[in-house]
C-alpha positions as CSV (number, residue, x, y, z in Angstrom):
1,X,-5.6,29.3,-13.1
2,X,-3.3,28.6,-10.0
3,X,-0.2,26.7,-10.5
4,X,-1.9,24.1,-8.2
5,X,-4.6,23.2,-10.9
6,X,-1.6,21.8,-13.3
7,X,-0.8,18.9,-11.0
8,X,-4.4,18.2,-10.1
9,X,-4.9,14.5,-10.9
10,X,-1.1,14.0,-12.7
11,X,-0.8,10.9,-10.9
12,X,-4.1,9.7,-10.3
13,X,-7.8,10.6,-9.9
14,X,-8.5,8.2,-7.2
15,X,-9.3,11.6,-5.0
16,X,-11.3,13.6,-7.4
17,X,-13.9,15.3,-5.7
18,X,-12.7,14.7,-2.2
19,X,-12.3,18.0,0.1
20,X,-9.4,17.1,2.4
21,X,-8.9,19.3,5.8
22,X,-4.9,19.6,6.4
23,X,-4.3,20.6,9.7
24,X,-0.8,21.8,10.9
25,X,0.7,21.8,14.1
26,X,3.7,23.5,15.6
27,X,6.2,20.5,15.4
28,X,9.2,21.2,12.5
29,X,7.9,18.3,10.4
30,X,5.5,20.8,9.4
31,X,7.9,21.9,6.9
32,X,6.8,18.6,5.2
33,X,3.5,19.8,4.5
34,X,4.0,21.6,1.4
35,X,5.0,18.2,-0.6
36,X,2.3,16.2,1.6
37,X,-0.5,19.0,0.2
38,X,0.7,18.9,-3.6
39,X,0.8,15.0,-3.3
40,X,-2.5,14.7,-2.3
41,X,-3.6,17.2,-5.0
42,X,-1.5,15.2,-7.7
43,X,-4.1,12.1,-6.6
44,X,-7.0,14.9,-7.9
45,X,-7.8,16.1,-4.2
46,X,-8.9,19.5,-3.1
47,X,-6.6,20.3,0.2
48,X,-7.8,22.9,3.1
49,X,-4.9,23.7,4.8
50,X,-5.4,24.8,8.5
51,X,-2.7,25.8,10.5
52,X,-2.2,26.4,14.2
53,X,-0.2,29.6,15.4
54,X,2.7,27.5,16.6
55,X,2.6,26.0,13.1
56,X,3.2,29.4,11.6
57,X,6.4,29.9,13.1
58,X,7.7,26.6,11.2
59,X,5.6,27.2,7.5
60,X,3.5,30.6,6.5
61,X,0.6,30.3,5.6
62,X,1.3,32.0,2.4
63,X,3.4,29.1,1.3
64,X,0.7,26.6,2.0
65,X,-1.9,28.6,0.6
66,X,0.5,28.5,-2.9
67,X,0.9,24.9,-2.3
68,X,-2.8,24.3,-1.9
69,X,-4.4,27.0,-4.5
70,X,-6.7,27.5,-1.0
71,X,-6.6,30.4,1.2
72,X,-5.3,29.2,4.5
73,X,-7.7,28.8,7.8
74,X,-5.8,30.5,10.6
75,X,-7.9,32.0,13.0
76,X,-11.7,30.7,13.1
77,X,-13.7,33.5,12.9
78,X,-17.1,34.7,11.4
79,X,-17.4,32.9,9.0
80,X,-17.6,29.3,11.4
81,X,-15.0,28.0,9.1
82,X,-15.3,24.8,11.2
83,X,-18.8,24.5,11.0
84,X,-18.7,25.0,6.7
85,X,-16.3,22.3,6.6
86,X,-16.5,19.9,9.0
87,X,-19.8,20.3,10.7
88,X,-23.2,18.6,10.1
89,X,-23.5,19.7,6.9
90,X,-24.3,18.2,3.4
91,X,-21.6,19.3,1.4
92,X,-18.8,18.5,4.8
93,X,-15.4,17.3,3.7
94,X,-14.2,14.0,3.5
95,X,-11.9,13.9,5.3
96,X,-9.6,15.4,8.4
97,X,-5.7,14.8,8.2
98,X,-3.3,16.7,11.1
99,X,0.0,15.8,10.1
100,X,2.0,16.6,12.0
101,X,0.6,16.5,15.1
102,X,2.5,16.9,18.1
103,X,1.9,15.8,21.6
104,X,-0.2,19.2,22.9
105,X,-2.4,18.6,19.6
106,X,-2.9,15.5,20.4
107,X,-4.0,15.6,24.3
108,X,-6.2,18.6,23.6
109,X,-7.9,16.9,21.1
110,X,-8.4,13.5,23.6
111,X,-9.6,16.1,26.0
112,X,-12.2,18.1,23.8
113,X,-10.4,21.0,24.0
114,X,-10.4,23.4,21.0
115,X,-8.6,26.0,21.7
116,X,-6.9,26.5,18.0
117,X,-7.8,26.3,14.5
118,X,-7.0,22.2,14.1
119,X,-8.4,21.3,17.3
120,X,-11.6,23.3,16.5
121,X,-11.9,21.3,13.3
122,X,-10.9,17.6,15.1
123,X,-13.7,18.4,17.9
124,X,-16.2,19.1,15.0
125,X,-15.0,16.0,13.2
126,X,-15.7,14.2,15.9
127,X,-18.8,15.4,16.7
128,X,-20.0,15.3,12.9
129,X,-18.5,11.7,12.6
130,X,-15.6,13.0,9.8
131,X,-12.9,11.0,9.5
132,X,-9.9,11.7,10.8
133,X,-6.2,11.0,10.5
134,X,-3.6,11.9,12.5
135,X,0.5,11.2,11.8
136,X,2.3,12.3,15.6
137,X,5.6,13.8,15.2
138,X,7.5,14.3,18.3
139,X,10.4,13.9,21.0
140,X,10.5,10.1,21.5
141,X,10.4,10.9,25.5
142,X,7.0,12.7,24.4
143,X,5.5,9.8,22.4
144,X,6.2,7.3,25.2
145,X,4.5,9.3,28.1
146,X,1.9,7.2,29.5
147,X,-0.2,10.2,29.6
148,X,0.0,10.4,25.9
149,X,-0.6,7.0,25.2
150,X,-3.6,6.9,27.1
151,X,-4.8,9.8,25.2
152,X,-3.9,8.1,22.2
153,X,-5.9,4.9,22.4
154,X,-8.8,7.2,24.1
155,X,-8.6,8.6,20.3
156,X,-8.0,5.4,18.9
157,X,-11.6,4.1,20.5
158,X,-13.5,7.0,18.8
159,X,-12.5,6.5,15.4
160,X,-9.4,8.0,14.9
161,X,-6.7,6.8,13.0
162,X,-3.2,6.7,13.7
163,X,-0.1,6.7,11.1
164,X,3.3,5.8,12.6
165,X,5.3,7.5,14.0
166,X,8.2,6.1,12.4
167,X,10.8,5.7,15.7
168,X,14.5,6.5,14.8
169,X,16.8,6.9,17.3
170,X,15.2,9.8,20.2
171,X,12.8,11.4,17.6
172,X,9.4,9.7,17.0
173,X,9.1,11.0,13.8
174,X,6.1,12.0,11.0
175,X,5.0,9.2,9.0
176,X,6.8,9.2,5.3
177,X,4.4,11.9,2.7
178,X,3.9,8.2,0.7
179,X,2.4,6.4,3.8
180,X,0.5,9.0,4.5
181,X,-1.0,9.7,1.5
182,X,-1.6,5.4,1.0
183,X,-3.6,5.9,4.1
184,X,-5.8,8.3,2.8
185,X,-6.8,7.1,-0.4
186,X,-7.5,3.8,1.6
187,X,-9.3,5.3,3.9
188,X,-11.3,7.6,1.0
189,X,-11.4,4.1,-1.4
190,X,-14.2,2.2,-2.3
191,X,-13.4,-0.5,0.7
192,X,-14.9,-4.0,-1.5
193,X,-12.4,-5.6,0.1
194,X,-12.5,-4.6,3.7
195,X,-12.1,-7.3,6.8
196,X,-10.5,-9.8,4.0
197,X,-6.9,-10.7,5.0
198,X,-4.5,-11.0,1.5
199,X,-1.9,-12.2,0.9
200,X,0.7,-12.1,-2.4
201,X,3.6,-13.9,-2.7
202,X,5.9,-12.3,-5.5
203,X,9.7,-12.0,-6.3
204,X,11.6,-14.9,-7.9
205,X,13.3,-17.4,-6.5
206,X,17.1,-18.4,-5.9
207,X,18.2,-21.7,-6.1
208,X,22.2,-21.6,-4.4
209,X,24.5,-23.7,-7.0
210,X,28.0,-22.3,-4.5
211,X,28.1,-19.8,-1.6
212,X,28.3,-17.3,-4.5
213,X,26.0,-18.3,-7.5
214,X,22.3,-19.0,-7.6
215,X,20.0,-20.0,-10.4
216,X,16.8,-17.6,-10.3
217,X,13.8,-16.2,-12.8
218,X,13.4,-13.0,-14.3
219,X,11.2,-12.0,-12.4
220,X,10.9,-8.1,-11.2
221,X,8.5,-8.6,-8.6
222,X,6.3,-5.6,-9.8
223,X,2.9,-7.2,-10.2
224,X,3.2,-8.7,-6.8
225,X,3.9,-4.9,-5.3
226,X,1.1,-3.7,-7.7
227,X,-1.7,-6.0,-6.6
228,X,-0.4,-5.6,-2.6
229,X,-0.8,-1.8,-3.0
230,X,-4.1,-2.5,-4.5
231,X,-5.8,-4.6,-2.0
232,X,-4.1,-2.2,0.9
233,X,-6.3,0.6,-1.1
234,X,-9.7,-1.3,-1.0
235,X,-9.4,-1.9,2.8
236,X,-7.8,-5.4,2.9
237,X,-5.3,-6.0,5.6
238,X,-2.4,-7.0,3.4
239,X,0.5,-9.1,3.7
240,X,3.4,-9.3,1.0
241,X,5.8,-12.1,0.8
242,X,8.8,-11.2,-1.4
243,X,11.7,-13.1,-3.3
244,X,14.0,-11.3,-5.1
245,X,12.8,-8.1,-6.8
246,X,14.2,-5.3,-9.0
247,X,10.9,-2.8,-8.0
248,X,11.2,-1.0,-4.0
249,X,9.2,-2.5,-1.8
250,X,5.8,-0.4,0.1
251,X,7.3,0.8,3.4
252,X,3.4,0.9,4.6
253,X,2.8,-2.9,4.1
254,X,4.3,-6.3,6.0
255,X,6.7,-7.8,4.0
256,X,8.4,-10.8,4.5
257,X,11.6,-12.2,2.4
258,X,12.0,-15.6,1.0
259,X,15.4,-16.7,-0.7
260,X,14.8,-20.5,-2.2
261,X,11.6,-22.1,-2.8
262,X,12.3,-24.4,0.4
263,X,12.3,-21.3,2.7
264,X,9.0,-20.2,1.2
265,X,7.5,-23.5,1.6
266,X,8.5,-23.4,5.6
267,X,6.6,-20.0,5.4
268,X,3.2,-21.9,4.0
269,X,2.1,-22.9,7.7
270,X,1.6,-19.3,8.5
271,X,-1.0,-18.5,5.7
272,X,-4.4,-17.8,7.2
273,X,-5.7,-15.3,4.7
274,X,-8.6,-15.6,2.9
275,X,-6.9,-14.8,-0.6
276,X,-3.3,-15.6,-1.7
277,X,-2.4,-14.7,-5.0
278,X,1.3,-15.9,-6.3
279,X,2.4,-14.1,-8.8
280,X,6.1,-15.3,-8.0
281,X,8.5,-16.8,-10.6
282,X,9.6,-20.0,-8.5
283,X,12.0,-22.5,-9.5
284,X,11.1,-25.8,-10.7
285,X,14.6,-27.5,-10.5
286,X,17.4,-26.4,-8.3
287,X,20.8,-27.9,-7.8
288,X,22.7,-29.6,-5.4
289,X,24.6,-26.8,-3.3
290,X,27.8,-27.1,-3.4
291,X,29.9,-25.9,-0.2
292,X,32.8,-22.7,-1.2
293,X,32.9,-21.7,-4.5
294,X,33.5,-23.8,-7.5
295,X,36.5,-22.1,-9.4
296,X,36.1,-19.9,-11.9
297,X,38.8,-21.6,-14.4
298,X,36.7,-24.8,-15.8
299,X,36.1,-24.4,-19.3
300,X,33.1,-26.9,-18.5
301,X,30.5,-26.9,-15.9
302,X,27.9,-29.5,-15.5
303,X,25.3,-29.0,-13.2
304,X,22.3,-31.6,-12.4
305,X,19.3,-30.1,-11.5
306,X,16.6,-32.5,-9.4
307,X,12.8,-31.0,-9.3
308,X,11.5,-29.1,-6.0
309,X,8.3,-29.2,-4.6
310,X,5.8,-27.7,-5.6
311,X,4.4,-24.2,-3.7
312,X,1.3,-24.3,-5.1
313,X,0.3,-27.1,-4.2
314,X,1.4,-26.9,-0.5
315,X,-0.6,-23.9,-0.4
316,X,-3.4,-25.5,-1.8
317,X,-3.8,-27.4,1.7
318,X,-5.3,-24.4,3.3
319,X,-8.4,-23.3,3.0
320,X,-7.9,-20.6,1.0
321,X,-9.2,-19.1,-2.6
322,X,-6.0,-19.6,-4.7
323,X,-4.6,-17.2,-7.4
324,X,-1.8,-18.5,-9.4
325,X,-0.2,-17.0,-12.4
326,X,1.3,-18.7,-15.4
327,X,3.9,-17.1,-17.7
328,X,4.6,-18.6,-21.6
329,X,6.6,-16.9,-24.9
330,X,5.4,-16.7,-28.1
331,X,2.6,-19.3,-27.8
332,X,-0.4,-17.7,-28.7
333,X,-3.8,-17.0,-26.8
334,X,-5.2,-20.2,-27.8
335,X,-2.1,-22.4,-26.2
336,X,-1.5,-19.8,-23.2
337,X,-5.5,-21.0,-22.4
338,X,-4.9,-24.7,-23.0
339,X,-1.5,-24.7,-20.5
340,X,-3.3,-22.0,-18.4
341,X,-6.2,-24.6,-17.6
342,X,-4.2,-27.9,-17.4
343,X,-2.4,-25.7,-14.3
344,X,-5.9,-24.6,-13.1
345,X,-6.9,-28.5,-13.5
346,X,-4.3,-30.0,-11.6
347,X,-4.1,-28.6,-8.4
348,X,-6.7,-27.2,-8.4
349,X,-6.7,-23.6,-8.5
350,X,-9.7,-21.0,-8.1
351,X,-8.3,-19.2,-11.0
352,X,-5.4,-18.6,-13.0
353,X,-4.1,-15.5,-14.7
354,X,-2.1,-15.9,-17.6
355,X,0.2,-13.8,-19.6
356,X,2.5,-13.9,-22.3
357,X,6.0,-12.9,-21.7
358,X,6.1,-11.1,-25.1
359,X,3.2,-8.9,-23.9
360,X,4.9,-7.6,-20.8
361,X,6.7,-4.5,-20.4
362,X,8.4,-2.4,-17.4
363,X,4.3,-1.0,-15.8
364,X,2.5,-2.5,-18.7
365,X,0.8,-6.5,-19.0
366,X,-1.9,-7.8,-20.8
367,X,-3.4,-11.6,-19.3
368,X,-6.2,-13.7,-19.5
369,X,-7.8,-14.9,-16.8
370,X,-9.2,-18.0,-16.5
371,X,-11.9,-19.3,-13.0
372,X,-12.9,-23.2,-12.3
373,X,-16.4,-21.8,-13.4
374,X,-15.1,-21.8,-16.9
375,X,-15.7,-17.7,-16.9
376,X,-12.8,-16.4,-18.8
377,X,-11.4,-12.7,-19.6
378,X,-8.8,-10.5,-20.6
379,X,-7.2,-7.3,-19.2
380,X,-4.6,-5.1,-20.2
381,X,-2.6,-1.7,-19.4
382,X,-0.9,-0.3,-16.8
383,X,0.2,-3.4,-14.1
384,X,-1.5,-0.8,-11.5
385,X,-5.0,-1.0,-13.8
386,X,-4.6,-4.5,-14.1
387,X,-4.0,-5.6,-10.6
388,X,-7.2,-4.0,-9.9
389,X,-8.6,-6.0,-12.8
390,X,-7.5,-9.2,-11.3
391,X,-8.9,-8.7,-7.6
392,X,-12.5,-7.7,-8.9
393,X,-12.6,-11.0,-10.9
394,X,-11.4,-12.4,-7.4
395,X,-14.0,-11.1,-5.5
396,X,-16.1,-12.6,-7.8
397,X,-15.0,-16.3,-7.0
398,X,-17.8,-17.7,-4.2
């Protein structure tokens, strides 16, 4: 067995059965490819590498093909390498992914021009309708040519897709291995929820006592980055709004902070999604800020707390299908239902997923979900497993 097979599907098997075409250009974030090629195999794929000659002066083949467990495509030669994998053919791969690609690449490929190994493949992709990726890595100068950008939206209008580049200071640079491999199971996922905008809010609140002290939730934020990242992988075009959080935050996905439950309420008149799904632990009472900081030497503190409005139900004034959550503690299923439902009642809410706090651990939950059509069920695991639980229940709400 190649040492490749023992990380096949170690992190998921989301790509199982996918044939993925790496192609490699000559730009020195090639040397990225190794970690990009086992990442993708860790997700259960089977990565092709194919590598142009410039490419080989940066990464040999030999350490590719080791990454890969695949023999690596260097030449294009009787065997119509191009043809077996990428052509119009029934067992084609699924998909064609040049990172990096540099500016050359790029243009020759915008001008049908296939005179190496990866632009061979990308003009049979295009021509057998594969898709393709492409993450540009290059000399910011380079990136910024009109000339290029004209022959990157000429790729753009024939399907291609383009990841980053990320710009730091004169380098245009290759697209983190984590976006890029987002990107593909996205684009290689089952797409239910494809042209829906989403939106989850997540993070807790902080309610400012001094210019020092806040009262806040333990909240960790983790559910709200789980069901982001799941939506983002069936095709929705995701937005996360974020309080604070103890989990990092998915560089490939809009975020937007929120600090107190007033600044999230001024952020309410730009919801236009079809979903919104707030998993956030928001204050119900917050105190009267006081200015400086209140010394540290009183053996007594009093604090008066006055109630805040309510998110929920601000968010309820859109036209929107509305998620909520609803943590207890020790209360059983049968009185997590009952307070789960009077919250569903009230505002009302399209459904409600509930959970006891005594049931949740650091990846792990277990909730009941509860819709206005009286439908109710249950889900547990991994937060990752359940988030996905949660949107096909939401997809479900007409």
């Amino acid at each position: 067995m190649h040492p490749s097979e023992s990380l096949r599907g170690s992190r998921s098997n989301l790509l199982s059965g996918k044939r993925i075409v790496l192609g490699i250009t000559g730009s020195i974030a090639a040397v990225e490819c190794f970690e990009l090629a086992r990442d993708l195999i860790r997700h259960g794929a089977n990565v092709q590498a194919v590598m142009s000659e410039e490419a080989m002066n940066l990464v040999t083949p030999w350490a590719m093909e080791f990454a890969t467990g695949n023999e690596v495509i260097d030449v294009i030669d009787g065997r119509v390498q191009h043809v077996a994998l990428l052509g119009d053919v029934p067992d084609k791969a699924d998909l064609l992914l040049i990172a990096p690609c540099t500016a050359n690449t790029m243009s020759k490929i915008a001008c049908g021009i296939d005179d190496t190994p990866v632009t061979t493949m990308a003009t049979t992709a295009l021509g057998s309708k594969v898709p393709i990726i492409i993450a540009p890595a290059m000399h910011i100068t380079m990136f910024t040519n009109p000339i290029i950008q004209q022959n990157l939206e000429r790729l753009r209008q024939a399907g291609v897709e383009f990841l980053g580049p990320r710009m730091e200071g004169k380098k245009a640079k290759i697209a983190d291995n984590a976006e890029i491999v987002m990107a593909v199971l996205r684009r290689l996922g089952k797409k239910d929820l494809q042209g829906k905008k989403v939106l989850v809010i997540g993070g807790s609140s902080e309610e400012r006592i001094d210019e020092m002290r806040v009262i806040s939730n333990r909240g960790t934020g983790e559910m709200a980055v789980e069901l982001a990242r799941a939506a983002y992988l069936r095709g929705a075009t995701v937005d996360l709004w974020m309080g604070r959080c103890s989990v990092p935050l998915p560089t490939f996905l809009p975020t937007r902070r929120f600090t107190t439950v007033t600044s999230l309420l001024e952020m309410v008149k730009d919801i236009n999604h079809e979903f919104v799904l707030v998993p956030a632990a928001l204050a119900d009472y917050a105190p009267e800020p006081q200015p400086g900081k209140i010394p540290s030497g009183k053996k007594k503190l009093t604090l008066s707390l006055k109630a805040v409005p309510k998110v929920l139900e601000a968010i309820r004034k859109k036209k929107v299908k509305l998620i909520a959550f609803k943590a207890e503690h020790g209360v059983g299923d049968a009185e997590l239902v009952k307070r789960a439902k009077a919250r569903l009642d009230s505002i009302p809410l399209e459904m409600i997923v509930a959970n006891d706090l005594h049931d949740v651990k650091p990846g792990e939950t277990k909730v009941i979900m509860l819709r206005q059509n009286g439908r109710r069920s249950k889900a547990c695991g991994s937060k990752a497993s359940v988030a996905n639980d949660v949107l096909d229940e939401a997809l479900r709400i007409e």
